[in-house]
C-alpha positions in Angstrom: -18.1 1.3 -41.7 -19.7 -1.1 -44.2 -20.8 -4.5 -43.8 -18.1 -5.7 -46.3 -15.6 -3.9 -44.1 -16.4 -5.8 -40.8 -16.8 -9.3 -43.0 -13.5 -8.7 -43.8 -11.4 -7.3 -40.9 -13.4 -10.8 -39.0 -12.0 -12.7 -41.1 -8.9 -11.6 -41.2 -9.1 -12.2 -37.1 -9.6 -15.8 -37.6 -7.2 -16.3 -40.1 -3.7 -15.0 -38.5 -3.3 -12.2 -35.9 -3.6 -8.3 -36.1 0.0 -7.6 -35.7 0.4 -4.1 -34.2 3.8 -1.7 -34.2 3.5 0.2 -31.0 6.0 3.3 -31.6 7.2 4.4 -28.3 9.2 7.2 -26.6 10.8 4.8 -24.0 10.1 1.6 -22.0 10.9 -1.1 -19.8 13.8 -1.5 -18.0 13.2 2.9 -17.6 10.1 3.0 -14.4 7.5 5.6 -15.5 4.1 5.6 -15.8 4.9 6.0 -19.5 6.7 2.8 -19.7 4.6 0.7 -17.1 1.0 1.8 -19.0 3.1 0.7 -22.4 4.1 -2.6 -20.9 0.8 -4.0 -19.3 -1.2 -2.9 -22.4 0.9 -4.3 -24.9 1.3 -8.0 -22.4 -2.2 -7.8 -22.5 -2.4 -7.5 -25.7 -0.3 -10.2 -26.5 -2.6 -12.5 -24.4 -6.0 -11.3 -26.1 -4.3 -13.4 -29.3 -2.8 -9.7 -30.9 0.5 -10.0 -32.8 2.3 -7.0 -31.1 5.5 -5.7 -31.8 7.3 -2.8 -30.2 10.4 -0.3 -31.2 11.3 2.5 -28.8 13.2 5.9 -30.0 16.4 7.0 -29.5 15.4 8.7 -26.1 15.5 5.6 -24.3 19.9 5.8 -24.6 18.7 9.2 -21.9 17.6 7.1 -19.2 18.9 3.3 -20.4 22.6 4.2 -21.0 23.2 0.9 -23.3 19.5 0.1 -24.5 19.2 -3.6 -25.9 16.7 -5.5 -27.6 14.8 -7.8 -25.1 11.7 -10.0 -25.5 9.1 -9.2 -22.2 6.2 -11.6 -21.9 6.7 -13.1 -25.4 7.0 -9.3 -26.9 10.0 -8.1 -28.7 11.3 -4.5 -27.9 13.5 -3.1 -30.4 15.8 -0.1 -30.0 16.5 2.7 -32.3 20.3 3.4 -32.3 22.4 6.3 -32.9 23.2 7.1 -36.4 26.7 8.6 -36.7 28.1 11.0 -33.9 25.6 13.9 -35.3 22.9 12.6 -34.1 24.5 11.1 -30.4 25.5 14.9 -30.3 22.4 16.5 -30.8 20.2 13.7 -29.0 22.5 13.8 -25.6 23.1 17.1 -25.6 19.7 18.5 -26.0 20.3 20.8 -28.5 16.8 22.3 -29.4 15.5 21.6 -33.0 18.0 19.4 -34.1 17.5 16.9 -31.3 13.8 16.6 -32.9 14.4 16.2 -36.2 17.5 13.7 -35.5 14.9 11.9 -33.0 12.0 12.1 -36.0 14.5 11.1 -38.9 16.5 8.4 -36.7 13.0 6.7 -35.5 11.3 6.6 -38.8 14.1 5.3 -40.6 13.9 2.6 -37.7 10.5 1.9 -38.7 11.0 1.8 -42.1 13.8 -1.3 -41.8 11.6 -3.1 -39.3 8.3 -3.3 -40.9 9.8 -4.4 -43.8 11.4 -7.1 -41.8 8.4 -8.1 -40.0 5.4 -6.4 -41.5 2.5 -4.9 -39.5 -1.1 -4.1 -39.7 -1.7 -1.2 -37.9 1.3 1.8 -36.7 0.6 2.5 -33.1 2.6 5.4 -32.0 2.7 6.9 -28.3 3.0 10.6 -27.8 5.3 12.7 -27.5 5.0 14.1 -31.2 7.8 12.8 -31.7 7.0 9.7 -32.3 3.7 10.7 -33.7 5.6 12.3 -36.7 8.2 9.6 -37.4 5.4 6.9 -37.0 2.7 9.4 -39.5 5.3 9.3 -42.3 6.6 6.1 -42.0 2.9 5.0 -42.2 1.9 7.1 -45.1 5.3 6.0 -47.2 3.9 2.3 -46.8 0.0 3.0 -46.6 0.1 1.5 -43.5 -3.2 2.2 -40.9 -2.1 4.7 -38.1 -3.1 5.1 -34.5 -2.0 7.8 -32.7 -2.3 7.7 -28.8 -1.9 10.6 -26.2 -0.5 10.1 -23.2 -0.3 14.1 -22.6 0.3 17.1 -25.0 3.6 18.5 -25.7 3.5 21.5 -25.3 2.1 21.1 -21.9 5.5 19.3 -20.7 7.1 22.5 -20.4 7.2 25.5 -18.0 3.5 26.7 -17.8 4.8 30.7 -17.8 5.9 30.0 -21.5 2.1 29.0 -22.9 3.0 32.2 -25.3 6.0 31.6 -26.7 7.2 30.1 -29.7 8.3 26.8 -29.2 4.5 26.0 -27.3 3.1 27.4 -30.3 5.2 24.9 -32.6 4.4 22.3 -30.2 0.6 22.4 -30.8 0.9 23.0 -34.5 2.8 19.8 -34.1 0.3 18.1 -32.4 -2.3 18.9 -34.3 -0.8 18.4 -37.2 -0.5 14.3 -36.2 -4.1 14.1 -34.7 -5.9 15.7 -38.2 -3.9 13.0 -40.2 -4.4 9.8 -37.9 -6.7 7.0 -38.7 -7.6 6.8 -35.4 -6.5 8.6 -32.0 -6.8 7.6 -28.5 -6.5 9.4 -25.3 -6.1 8.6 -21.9 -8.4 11.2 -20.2 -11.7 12.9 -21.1 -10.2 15.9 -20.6 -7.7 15.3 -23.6 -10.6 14.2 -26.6 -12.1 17.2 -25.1 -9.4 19.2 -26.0 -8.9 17.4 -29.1 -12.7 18.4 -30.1 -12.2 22.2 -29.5 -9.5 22.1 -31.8 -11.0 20.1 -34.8 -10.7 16.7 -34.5 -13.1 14.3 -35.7 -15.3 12.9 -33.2 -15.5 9.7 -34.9 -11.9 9.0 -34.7 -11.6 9.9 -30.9 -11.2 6.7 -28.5 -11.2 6.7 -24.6 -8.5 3.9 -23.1 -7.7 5.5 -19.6 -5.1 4.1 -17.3 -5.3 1.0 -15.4 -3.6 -1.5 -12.9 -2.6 -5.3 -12.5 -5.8 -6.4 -10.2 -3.6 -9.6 -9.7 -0.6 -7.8 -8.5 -1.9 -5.4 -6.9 -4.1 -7.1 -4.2 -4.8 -5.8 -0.2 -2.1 -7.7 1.7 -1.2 -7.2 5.8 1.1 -4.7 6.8 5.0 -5.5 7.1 5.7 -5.5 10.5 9.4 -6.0 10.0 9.5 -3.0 7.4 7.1 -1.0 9.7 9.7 -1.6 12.3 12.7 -0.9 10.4 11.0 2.6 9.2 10.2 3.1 12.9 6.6 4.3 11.6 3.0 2.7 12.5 2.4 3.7 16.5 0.4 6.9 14.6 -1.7 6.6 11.2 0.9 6.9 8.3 -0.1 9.3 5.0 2.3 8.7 1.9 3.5 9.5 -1.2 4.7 6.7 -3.7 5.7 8.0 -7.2 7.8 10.8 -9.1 9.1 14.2 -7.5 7.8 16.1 -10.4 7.3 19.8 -9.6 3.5 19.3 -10.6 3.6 16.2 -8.0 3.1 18.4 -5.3 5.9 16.4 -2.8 7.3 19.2 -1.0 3.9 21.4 -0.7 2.9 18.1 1.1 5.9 18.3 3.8 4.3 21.4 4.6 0.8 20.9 4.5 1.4 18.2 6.9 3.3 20.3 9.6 0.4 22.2 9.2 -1.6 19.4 10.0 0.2 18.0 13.1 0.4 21.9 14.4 -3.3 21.7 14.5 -2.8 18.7 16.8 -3.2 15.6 14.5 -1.2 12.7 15.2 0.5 11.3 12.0 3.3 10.4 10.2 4.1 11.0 6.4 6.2 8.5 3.7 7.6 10.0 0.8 8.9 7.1 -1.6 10.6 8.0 -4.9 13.1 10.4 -6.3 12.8 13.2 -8.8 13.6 17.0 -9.1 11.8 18.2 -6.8 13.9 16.1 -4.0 15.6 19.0 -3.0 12.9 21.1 -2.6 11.3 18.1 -0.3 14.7 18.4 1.6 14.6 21.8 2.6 10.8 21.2 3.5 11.9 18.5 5.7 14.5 21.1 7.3 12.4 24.3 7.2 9.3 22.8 9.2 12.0 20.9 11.6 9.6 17.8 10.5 12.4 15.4 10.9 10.9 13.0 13.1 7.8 12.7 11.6 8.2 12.8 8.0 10.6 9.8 6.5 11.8 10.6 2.5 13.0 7.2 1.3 13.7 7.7 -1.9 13.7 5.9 -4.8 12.9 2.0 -4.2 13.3 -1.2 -6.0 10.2 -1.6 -8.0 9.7 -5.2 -6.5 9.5 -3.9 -3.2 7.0 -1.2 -3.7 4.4 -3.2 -2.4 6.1 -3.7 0.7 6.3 0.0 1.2 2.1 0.7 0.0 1.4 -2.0 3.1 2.6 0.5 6.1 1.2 3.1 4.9 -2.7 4.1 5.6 -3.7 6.9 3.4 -2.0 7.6 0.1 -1.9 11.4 -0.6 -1.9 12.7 -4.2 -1.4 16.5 -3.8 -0.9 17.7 -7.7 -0.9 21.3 -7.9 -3.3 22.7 -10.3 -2.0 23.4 -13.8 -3.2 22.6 -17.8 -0.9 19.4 -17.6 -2.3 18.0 -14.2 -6.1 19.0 -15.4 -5.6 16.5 -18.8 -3.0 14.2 -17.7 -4.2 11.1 -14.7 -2.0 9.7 -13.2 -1.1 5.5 -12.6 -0.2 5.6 -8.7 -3.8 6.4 -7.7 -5.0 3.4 -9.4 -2.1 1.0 -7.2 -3.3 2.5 -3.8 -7.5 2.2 -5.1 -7.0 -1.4 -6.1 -4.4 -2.2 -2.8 -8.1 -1.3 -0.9 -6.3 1.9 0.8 -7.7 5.0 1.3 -6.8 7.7 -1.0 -6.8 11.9 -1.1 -6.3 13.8 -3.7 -6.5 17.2 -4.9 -9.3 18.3 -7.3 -7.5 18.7 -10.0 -9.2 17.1 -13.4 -6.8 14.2 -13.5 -7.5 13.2 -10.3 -11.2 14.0 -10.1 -11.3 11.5 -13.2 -10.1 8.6 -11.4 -11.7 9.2 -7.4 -15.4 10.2 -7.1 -15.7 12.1 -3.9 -17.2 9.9 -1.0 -16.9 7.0 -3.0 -13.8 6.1 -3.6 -11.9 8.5 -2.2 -11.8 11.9 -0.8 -10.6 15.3 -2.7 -9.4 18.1 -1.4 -9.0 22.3 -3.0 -5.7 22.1 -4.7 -2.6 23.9 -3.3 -5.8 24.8 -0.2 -3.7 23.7 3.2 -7.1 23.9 5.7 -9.2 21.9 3.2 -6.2 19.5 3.1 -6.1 19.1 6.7 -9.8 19.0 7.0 -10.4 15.8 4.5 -7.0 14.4 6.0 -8.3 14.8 9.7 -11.6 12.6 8.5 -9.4 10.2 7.1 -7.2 9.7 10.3 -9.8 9.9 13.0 -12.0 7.6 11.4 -10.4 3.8 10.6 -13.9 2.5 9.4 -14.4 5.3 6.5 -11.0 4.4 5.2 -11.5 0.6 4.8 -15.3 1.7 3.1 -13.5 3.7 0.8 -10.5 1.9 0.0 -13.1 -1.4 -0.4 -15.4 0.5 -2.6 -12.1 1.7 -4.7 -11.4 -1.8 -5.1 -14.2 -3.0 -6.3 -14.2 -0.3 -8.8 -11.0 -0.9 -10.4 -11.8 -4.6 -10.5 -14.8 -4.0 -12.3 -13.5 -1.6 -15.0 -9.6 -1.0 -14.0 -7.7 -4.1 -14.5 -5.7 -3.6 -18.1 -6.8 -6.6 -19.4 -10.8 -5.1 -19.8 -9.0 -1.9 -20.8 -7.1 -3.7 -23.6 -10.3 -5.0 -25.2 -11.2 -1.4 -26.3 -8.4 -1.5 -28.6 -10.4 -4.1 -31.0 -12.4 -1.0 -31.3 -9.6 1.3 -32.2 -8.0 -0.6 -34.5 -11.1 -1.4 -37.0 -11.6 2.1 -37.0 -8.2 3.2 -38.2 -7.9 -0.2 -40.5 -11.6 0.9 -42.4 -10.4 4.5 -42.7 -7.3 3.3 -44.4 -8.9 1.3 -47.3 
């Protein structure tokens, strides 16, 4: 970058805002750790004195039946409608190949409109691809700068037995197809620019802006008696589980590793909050280990109340099996528990490992390994004083380089770099 360049991306600073197009798959009202990462960067944004501006694709119709156009914390979210019942057809009914180009062709011509409505500085689109394509054209038909930010790969959303077959193949041609052509590319782990580097990508253009938490929100807090009492749990130590029932989550292996756990004569109780499709596989844990009476499944809660439900519970548990996705992808839940000040186990998976350093702030365990599980679950429950030390340490981490609104900052960073390499 030249001197001239910096002199004049300053001044541009001082004189009006960067205004930013943040492309996304979905968003707020749909709960996700997509859509809650999405909305506490781009608030923050909005407070560090950027000019965002946000459109989500026509996925959001999936999960938000009749999407509309809302302003969030002085942000406007704009939606990308159907275009003629072709497109409803092959969105809604998932029919492969022309679902993505009706998502590709229906989200850049959304673009398009909007920026020549309100025009932007830089493109910021989120993965999936999807949205990395629509966003890459839209931004080369108006030589607009480009960001392109991975939340996970693609082709690793899929069934892991089908890493061979065409449509993964696509996938990554896909991907990398977006990433060679960006102005600049963030990722939310280590273990995706590391990934990115085997397969080509410039260095230069590589940015690191991992997942965070609301330090404010999220703050210790006593336990709710009157919720503790109306679960009918706290006489024992309670383990839990807050967040999706993906397959890859782990939920019903945990069922069982903790009847395992109580067989071997610990006394404890287990939470399971949330909903997903592994629910029914959590079910017929529940029933299969007659664990009844000491594992509660909840299900989905109002997100308002979540807090409620982290206060009653004394070790969060975050038992991802090992796979590609769960080695590149962290998760957001971790982060919640670490800066509530509770304990946290995990399994060793690279996602996890990235967010919880053994001892420290947490405590790992082997992945899909039931007598290490009970092992570092057994320190945890015997021994009150190691999880306030590491729940206090875990706090004072995330405080310290967590909280969204230092993880915003790094964007400044980004953004220079994709605006110089545009000129």
């Amino acid at each position: 970058m030249n001197s001239q360049t910096i002199q004049e991306i300053e001044q541009q600073r001082k004189t009006r805002p960067l205004r930013v197009l943040h492309v996304l798959d979905h968003s707020w009202p749909v709960h996700s750790g997509y859509s809650f990462r999405s909305l506490h960067l781009i608030a923050a944004q909005q407070h560090m004195g950027l000019q965002p501006l946000v459109l989500t694709g026509p996925l959001q119709a999936i999960d938000d039946p009749k999407p509309a156009d809302v302003v969030l914390d002085g942000v406007a979210y704009n939606r990308t409608p159907f275009s003629g019942l072709l497109s409803k057809w092959a969105i809604t009914r998932r029919r492969p190949i022309l679902r993505e180009m009706m998502v590709v062709r229906l989200l850049r011509q959304r673009i398009l409109k909007l920026i020549e409505q309100h025009p932007v500085d830089i493109i910021h689109a989120h993965s999936p691809v999807l949205c990395g394509l629509a966003a890459l054209q839209a931004a080369r038909l108006t030589r607009t700068a480009f960001v392109y930010e991975l939340r996970a790969f693609w082709e690793d959303a899929g069934d892991p037995r089908k890493a061979k077959s065409l449509r993964y193949r696509l996938s990554r041609k896909m991907e990398d197809y977006v990433v060679h052509r960006a102005n600049a590319v963030v990722g939310i782990a280590q273990a995706i620019l590391k990934d990115l580097e085997a397969r080509k990508a410039d260095p230069k253009k590589l940015f690191h802006v991992p997942n965070g938490v609301d330090v404010r929100k999220f703050s210790p807090a006593a336990r709710d008696s009157a919720l503790a009492a109306e679960l009918g749990v706290g006489k024992v130590p309670v383990l839990g589980f807050i967040g999706s029932f993906y397959h890859w989550e782990g939920a019903a292996w945990l069922v069982r590793a903790i009847a395992e756990l109580r067989r071997r004569g610990a006394a404890c109780e287990l939470l399971l909050i949330g909903d997903g499709e592994e629910m029914s596989a959590v079910r017929a844990a529940v029933h299969e280990e007659k664990a009844q009476d000491f594992v509660h499944v909840i299900g989905k809660v109002p997100h308002e109340q979540v807090e409620r439900y982290y206060s009653v519970i004394d070790v969060l548990v975050y038992p991802r099996h090992r796979s590609r996705l769960t080695e590149m992808v962290t998760p957001l839940k971790p982060l919640e528990a670490m800066a509530l000040g509770k304990a946290v186990l995990g399994s060793d998976v690279g996602g996890i490992r990235e967010l919880i350093e053994m001892e420290q702030t947490g405590l790992l365990f082997r992945a899909d390994d039931v007598d290490d599980f009970c092992r570092q679950a057994g320190r945890l429950l015997d021994n009150p004083a190691l999880r306030e030390e590491l729940g206090g340490r875990a706090r004072e981490l995330v405080i310290r380089e967590k909280d969204w609104a230092i993880l915003a900052e790094r964007y400044f960073n980004v953004y220079d770099a994709a605006l110089q390499d545009v000129r």
